[in-house]
GUBAKOL-736208 format. One record per residue (C-alpha): residue number from 0; x, y, z negated; residue in one letter. Coordinates in steps of 0.5 Angstrom, whole numbers, m for minus. Last residue first. Layout:
% GUBAKOL-736208
<nr: NUM | X: X | Y: Y | Z: Z | rest: A>
...
END
This chain:
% GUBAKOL-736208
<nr: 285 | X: m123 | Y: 705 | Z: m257 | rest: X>
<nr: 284 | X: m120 | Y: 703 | Z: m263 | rest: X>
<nr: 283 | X: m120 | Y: 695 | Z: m265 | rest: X>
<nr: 282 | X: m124 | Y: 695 | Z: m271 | rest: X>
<nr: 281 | X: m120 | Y: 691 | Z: m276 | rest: X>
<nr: 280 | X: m123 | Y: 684 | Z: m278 | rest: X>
<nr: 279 | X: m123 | Y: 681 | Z: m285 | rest: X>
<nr: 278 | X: m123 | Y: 674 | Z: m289 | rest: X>
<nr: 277 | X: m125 | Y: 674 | Z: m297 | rest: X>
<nr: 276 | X: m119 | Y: 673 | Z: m302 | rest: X>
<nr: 275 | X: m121 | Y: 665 | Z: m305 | rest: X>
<nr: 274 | X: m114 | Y: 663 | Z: m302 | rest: X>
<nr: 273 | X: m110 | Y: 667 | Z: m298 | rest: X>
<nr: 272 | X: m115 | Y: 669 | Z: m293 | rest: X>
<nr: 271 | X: m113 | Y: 668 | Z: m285 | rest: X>
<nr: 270 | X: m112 | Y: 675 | Z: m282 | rest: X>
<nr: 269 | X: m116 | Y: 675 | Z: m275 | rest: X>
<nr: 268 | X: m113 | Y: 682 | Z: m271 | rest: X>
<nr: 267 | X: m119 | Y: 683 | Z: m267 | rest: X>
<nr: 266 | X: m120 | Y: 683 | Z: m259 | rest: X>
<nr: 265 | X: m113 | Y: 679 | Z: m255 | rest: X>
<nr: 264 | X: m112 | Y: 675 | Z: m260 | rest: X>
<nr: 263 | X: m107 | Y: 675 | Z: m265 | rest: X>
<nr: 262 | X: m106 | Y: 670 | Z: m271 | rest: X>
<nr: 261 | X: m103 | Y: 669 | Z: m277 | rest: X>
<nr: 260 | X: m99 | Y: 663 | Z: m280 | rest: X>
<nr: 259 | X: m102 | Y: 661 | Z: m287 | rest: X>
<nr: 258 | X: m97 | Y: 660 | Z: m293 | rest: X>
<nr: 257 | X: m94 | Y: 655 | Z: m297 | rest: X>
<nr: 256 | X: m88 | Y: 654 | Z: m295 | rest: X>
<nr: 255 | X: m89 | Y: 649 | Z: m290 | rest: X>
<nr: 254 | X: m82 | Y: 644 | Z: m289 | rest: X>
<nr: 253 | X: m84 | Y: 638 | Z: m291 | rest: X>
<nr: 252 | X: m90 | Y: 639 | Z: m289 | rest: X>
<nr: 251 | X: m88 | Y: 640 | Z: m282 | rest: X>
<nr: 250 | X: m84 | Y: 634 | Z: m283 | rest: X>
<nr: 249 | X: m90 | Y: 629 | Z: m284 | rest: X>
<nr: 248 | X: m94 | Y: 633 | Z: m278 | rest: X>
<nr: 247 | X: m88 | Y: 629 | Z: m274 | rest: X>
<nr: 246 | X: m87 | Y: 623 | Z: m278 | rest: X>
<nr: 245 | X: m96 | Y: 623 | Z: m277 | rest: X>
<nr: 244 | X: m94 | Y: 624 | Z: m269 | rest: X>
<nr: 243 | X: m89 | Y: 619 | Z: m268 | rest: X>
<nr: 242 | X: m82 | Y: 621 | Z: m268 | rest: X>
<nr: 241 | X: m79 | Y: 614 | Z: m269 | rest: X>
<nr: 240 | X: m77 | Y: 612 | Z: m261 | rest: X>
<nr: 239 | X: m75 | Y: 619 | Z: m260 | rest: X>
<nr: 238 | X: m69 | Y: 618 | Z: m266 | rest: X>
<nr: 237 | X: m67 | Y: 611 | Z: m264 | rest: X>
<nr: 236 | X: m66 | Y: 613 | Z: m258 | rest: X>
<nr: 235 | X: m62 | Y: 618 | Z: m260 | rest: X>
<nr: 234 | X: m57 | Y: 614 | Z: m264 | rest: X>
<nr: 233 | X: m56 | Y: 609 | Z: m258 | rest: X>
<nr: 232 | X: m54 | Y: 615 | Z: m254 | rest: X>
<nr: 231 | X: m50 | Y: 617 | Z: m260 | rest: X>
<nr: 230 | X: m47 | Y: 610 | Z: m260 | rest: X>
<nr: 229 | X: m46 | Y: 609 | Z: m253 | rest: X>
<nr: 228 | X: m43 | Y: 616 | Z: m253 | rest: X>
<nr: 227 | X: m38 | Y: 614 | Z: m258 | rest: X>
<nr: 226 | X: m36 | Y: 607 | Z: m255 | rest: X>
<nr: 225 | X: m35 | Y: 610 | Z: m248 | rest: X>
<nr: 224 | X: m31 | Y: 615 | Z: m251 | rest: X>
<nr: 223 | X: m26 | Y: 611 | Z: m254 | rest: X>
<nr: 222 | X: m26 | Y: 606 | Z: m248 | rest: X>
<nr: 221 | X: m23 | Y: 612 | Z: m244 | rest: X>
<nr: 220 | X: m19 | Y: 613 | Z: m250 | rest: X>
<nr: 219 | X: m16 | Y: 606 | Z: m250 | rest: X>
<nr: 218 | X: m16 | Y: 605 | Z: m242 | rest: X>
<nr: 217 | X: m12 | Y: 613 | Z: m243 | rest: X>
<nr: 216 | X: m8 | Y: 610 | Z: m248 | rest: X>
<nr: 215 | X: m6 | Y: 603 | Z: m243 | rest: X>
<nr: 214 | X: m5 | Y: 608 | Z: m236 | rest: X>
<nr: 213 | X: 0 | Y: 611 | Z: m241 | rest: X>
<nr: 212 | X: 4 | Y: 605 | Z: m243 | rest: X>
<nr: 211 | X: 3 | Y: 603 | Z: m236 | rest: X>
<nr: 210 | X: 7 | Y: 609 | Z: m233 | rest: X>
<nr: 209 | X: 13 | Y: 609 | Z: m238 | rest: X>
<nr: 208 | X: 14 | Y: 602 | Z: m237 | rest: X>
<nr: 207 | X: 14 | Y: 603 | Z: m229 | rest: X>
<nr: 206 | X: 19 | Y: 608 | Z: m231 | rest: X>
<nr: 205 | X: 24 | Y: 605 | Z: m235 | rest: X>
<nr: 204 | X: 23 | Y: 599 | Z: m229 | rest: X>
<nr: 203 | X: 25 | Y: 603 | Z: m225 | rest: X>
<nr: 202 | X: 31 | Y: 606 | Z: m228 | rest: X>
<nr: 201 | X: 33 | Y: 599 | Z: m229 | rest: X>
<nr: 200 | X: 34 | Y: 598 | Z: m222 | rest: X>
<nr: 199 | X: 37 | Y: 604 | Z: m221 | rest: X>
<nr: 198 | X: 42 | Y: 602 | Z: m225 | rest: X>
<nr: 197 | X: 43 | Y: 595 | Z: m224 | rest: X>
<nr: 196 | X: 44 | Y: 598 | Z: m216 | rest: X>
<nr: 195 | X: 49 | Y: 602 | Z: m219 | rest: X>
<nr: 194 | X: 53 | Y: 598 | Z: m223 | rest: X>
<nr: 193 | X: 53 | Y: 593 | Z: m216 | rest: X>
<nr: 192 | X: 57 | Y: 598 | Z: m212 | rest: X>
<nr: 191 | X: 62 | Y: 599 | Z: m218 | rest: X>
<nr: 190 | X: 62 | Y: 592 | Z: m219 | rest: X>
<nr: 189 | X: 60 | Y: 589 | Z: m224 | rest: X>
<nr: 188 | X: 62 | Y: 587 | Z: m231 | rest: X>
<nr: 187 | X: 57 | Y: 583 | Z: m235 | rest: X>
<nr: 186 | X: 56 | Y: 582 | Z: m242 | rest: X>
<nr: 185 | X: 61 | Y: 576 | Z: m245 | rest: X>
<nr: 184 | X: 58 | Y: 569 | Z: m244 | rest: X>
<nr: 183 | X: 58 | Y: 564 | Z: m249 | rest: X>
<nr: 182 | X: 60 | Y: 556 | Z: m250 | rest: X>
<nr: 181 | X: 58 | Y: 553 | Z: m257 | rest: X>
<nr: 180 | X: 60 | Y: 546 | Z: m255 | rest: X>
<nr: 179 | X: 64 | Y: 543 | Z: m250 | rest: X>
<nr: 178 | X: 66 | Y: 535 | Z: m252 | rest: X>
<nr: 177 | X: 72 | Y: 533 | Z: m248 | rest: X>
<nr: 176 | X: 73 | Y: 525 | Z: m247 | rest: X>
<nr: 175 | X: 75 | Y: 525 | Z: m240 | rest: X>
<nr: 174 | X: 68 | Y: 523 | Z: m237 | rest: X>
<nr: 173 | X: 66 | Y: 530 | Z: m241 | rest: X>
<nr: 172 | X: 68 | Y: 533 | Z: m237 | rest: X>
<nr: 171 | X: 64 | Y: 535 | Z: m231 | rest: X>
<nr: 170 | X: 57 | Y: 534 | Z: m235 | rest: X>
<nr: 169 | X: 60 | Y: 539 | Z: m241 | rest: X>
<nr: 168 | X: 61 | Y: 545 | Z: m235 | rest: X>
<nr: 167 | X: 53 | Y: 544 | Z: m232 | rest: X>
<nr: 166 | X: 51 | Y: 544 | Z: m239 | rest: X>
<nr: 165 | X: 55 | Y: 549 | Z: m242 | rest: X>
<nr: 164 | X: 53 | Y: 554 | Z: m235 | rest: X>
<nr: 163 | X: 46 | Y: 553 | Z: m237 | rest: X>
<nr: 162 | X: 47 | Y: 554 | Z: m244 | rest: X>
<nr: 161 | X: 50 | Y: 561 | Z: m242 | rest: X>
<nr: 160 | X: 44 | Y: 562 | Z: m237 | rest: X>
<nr: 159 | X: 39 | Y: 561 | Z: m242 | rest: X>
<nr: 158 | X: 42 | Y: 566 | Z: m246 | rest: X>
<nr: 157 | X: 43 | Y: 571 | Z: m242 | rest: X>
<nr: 156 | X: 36 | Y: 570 | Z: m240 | rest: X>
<nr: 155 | X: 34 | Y: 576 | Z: m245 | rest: X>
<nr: 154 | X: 37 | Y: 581 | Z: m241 | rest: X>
<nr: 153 | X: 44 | Y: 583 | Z: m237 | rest: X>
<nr: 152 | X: 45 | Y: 575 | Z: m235 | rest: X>
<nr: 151 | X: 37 | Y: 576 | Z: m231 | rest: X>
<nr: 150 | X: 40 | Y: 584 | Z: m229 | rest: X>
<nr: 149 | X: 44 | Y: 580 | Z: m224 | rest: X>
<nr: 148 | X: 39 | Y: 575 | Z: m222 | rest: X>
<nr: 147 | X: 39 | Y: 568 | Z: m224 | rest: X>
<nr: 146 | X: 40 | Y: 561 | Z: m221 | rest: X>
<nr: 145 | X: 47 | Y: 564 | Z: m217 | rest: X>
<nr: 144 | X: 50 | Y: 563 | Z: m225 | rest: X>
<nr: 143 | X: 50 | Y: 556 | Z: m226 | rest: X>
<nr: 142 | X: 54 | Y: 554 | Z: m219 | rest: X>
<nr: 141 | X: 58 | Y: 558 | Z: m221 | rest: X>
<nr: 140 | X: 59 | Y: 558 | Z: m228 | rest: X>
<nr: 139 | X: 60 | Y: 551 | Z: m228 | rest: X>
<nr: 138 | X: 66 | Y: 552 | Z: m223 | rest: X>
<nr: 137 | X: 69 | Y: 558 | Z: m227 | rest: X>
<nr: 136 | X: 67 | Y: 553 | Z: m234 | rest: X>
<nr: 135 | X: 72 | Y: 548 | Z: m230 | rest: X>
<nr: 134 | X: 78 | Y: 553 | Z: m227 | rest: X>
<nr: 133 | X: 80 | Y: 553 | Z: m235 | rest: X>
<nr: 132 | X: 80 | Y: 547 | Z: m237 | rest: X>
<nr: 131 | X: 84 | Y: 545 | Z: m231 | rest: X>
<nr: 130 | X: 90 | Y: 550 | Z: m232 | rest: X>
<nr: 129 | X: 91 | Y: 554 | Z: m238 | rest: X>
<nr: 128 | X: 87 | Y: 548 | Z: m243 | rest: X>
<nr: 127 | X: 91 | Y: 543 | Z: m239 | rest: X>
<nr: 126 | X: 98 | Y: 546 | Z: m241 | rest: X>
<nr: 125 | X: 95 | Y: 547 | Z: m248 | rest: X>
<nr: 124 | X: 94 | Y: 540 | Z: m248 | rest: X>
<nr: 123 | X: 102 | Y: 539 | Z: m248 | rest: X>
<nr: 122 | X: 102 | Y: 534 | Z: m242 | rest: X>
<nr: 121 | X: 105 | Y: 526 | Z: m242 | rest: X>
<nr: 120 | X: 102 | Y: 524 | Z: m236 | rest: X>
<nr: 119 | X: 95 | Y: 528 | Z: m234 | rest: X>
<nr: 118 | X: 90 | Y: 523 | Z: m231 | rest: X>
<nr: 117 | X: 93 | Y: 517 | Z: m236 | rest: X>
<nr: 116 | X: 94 | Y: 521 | Z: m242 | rest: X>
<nr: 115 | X: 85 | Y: 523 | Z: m241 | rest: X>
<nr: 114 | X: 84 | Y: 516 | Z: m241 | rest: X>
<nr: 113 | X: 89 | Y: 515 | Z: m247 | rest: X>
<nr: 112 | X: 84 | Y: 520 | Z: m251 | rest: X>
<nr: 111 | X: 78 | Y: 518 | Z: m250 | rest: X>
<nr: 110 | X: 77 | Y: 513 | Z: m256 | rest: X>
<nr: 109 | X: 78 | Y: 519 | Z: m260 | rest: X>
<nr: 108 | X: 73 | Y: 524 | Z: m257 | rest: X>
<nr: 107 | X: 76 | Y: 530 | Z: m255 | rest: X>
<nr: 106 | X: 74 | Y: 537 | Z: m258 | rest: X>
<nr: 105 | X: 72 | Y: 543 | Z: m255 | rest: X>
<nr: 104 | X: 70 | Y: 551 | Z: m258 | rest: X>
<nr: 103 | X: 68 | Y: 556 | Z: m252 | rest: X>
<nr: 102 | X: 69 | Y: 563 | Z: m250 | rest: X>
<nr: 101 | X: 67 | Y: 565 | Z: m243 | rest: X>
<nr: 100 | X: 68 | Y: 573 | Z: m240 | rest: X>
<nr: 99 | X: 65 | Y: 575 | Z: m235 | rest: X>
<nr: 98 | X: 66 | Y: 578 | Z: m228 | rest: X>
<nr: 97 | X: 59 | Y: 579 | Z: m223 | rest: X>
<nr: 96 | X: 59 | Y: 579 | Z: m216 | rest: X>
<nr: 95 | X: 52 | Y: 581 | Z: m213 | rest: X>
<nr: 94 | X: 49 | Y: 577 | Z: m208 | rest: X>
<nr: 93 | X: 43 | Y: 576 | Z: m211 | rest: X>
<nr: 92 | X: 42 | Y: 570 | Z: m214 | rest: X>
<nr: 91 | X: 49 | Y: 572 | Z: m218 | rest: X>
<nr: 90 | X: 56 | Y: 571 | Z: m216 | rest: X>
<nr: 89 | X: 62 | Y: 569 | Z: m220 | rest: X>
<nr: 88 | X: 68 | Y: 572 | Z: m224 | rest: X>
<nr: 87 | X: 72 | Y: 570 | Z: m229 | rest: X>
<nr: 86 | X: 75 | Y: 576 | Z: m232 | rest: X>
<nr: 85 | X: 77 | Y: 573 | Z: m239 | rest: X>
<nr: 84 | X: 78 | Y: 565 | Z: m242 | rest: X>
<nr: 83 | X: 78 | Y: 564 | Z: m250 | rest: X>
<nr: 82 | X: 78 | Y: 557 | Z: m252 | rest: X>
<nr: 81 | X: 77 | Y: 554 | Z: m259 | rest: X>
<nr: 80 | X: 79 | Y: 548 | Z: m262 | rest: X>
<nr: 79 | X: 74 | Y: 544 | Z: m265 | rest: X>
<nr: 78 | X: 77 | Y: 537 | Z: m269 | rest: X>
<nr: 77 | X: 80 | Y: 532 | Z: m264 | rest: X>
<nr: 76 | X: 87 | Y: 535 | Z: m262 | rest: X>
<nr: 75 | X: 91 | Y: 531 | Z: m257 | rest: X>
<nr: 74 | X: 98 | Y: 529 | Z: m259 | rest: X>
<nr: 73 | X: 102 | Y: 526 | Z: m254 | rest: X>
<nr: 72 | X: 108 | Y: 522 | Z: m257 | rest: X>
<nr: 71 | X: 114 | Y: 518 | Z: m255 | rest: X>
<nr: 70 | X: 117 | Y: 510 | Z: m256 | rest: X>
<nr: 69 | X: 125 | Y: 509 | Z: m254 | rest: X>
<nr: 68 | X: 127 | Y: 508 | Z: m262 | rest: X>
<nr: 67 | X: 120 | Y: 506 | Z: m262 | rest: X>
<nr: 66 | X: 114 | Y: 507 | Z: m268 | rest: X>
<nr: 65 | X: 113 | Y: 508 | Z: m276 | rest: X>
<nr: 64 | X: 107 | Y: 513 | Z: m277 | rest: X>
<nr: 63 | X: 106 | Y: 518 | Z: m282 | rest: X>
<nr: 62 | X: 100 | Y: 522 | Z: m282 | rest: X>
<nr: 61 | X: 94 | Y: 523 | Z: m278 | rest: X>
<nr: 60 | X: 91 | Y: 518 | Z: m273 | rest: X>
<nr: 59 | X: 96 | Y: 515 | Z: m268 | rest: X>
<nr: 58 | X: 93 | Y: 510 | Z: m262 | rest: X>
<nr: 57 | X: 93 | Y: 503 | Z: m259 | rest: X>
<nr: 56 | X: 92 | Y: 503 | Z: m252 | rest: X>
<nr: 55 | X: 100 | Y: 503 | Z: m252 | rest: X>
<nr: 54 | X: 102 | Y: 507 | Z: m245 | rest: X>
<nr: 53 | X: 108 | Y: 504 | Z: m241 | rest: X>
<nr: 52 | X: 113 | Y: 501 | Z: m243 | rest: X>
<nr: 51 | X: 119 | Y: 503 | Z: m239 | rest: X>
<nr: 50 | X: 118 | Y: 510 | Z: m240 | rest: X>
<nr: 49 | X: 116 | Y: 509 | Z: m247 | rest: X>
<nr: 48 | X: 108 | Y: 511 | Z: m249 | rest: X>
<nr: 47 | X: 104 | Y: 513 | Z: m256 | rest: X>
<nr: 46 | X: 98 | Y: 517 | Z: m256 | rest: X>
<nr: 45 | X: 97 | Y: 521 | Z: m262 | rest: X>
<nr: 44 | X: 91 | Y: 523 | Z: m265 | rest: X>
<nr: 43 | X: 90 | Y: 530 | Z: m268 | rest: X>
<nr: 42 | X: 86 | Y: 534 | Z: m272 | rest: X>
<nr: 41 | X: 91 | Y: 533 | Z: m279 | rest: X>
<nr: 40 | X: 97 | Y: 533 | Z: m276 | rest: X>
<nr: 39 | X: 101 | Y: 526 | Z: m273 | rest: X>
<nr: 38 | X: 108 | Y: 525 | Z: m276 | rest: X>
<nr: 37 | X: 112 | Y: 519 | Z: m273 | rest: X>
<nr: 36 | X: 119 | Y: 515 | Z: m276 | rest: X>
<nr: 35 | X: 123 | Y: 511 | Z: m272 | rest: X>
<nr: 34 | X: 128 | Y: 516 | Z: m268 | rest: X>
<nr: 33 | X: 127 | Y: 521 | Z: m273 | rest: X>
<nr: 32 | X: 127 | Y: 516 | Z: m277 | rest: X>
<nr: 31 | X: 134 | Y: 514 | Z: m275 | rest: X>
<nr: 30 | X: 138 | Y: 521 | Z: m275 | rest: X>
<nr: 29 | X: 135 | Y: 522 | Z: m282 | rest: X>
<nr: 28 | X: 138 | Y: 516 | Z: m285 | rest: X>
<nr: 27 | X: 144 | Y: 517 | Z: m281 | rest: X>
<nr: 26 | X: 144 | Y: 523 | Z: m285 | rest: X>
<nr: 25 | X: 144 | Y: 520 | Z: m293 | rest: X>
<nr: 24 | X: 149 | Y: 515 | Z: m290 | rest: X>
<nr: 23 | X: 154 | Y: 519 | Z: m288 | rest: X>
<nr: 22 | X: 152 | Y: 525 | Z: m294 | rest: X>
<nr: 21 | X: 153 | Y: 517 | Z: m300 | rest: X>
<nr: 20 | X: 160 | Y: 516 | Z: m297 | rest: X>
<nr: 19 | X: 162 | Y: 524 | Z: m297 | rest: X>
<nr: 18 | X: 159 | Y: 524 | Z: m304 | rest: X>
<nr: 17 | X: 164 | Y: 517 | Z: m306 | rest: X>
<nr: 16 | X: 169 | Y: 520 | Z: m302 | rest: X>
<nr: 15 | X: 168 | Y: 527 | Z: m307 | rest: X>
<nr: 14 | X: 168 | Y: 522 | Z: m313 | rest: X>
<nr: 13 | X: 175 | Y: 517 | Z: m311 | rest: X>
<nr: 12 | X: 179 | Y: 524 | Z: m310 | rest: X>
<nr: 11 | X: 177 | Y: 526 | Z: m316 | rest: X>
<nr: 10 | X: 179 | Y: 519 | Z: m320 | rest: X>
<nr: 9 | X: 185 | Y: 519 | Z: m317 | rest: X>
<nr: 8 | X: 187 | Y: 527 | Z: m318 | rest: X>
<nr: 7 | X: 186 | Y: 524 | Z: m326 | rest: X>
<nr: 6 | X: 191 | Y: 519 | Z: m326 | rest: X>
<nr: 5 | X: 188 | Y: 512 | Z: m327 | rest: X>
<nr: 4 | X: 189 | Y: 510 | Z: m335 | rest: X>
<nr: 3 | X: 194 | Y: 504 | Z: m336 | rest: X>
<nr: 2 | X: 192 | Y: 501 | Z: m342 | rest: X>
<nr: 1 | X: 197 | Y: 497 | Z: m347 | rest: X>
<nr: 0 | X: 196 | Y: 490 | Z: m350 | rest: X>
END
């Protein structure tokens, strides 16, 4: 029996409809996952929610997920992200107005994030950090700041009023599921007229240490001297208390070279012997 072999345009055309077959599909395929297949990153969960359905308590954690052709997806992240904000300008106990720049890191708490959906709608949090996140620490450094004076936020009392505006900012939000933490305070940028008082101010105070600084050396000499003539004085007392006559006649003794003092008289000049050498008497002239 004879075989009828196909003509070789055949064949070809055979294959390239076979490819085209196999594109078709392969492309229906990615058409459809698109539609049905879901991506969470690392750090984030996923919100699920239809605009005819509602919002899904459930929620997405990291990686692929399979969900509706009409399903649509927020993401939030929950692992730290940090959020810088500049010139944020509050008022201190005293009056004066004061800018500084807040940084800080936040999470959302997982359980929380369909809460925050539901206040928000389907917003990018990027959108929430550059609108109410942002108006919340100035409202939390507000009412935190006025408790301290401006030179309070210059010094060591800036740390203090950091945590104070941390806390104050963490109770406003934490219902919606943020966790604030490390938040910090840039130095101070005060006005021109508040500059100057802040000077003056320290002007002062440099003086004021400078002049108690001295006032403690001269109370230390002072002391110095007191406790030296103290101890002289006491040196001397002992002294006059141990000079009795026998210690008096002892250190004449002491001291004697051996030889008899002489004696003038208003009459004859009287010479005490040296040993045995007989005492004589020199006439007094007339």
């Amino acid at each position: 029996m004879e075989t009828v072999q196909m003509p070789e345009k055949k064949k070809n055309n055979r294959k390239i409809i076979g490819g085209v077959i196999v594109g078709i599909a392969i492309a229906l395929i990615v058409v459809i996952g698109a539609f049905f297949i879901e991506r969470i990153p690392n750090g984030y969960v996923g919100v699920v929610y239809s605009p005819n359905g509602g919002v899904q308590e459930e929620t997405l954690g990291q990686g692929w997920h399979i969900v509706g052709i009409f399903d649509k997806i927020t993401k939030y992240p929950v692992r730290m992200q940090t959020v810088e904000y500049q010139d944020i300008q509050v008022a201190t106990s005293d009056g004066k107005n004061i800018t500084m720049d807040f940084a800080y890191n936040y999470s959302i708490q997982p359980d929380k994030v369909v809460d925050l959906f539901n206040k928000f709608g389907p917003v990018d949090v990027g959108e929430i950090e550059s609108t109410y996140l942002r108006t919340r620490p100035w409202d939390a450094g507000r009412k935190a700041i006025a408790n301290y004076s401006v030179i309070d936020t210059y010094g060591q009392k800036s740390a203090s009023a950091g945590l104070e505006v941390q806390k104050v900012f963490s109770e406003d939000v934490g219902d919606l599921g943020f966790v604030i933490d490390d938040l910090t305070l840039g130095v101070p940028k005060p006005d021109e007229s508040t500059q100057e008082a802040i000077d003056a101010r320290v002007k002062a105070s440099q003086e004021l240490e400078r002049k108690q600084t001295e006032l403690k050396i001269a109370e230390a000499e002072a002391e110095k001297k007191r406790i030296e003539a103290k101890a002289t004085s006491d040196y001397n007392n002992i002294i006059n208390e141990s000079m009795t006559s026998e210690v008096i006649q002892y250190m004449w003794i002491q001291k004697w070279d051996g030889k008899m003092p002489k004696a003038t008289g208003t009459g004859n000049l009287i010479q005490i012997p040296l040993e045995d050498e007989p005492a004589t008497t020199q006439p007094k002239n007339n």
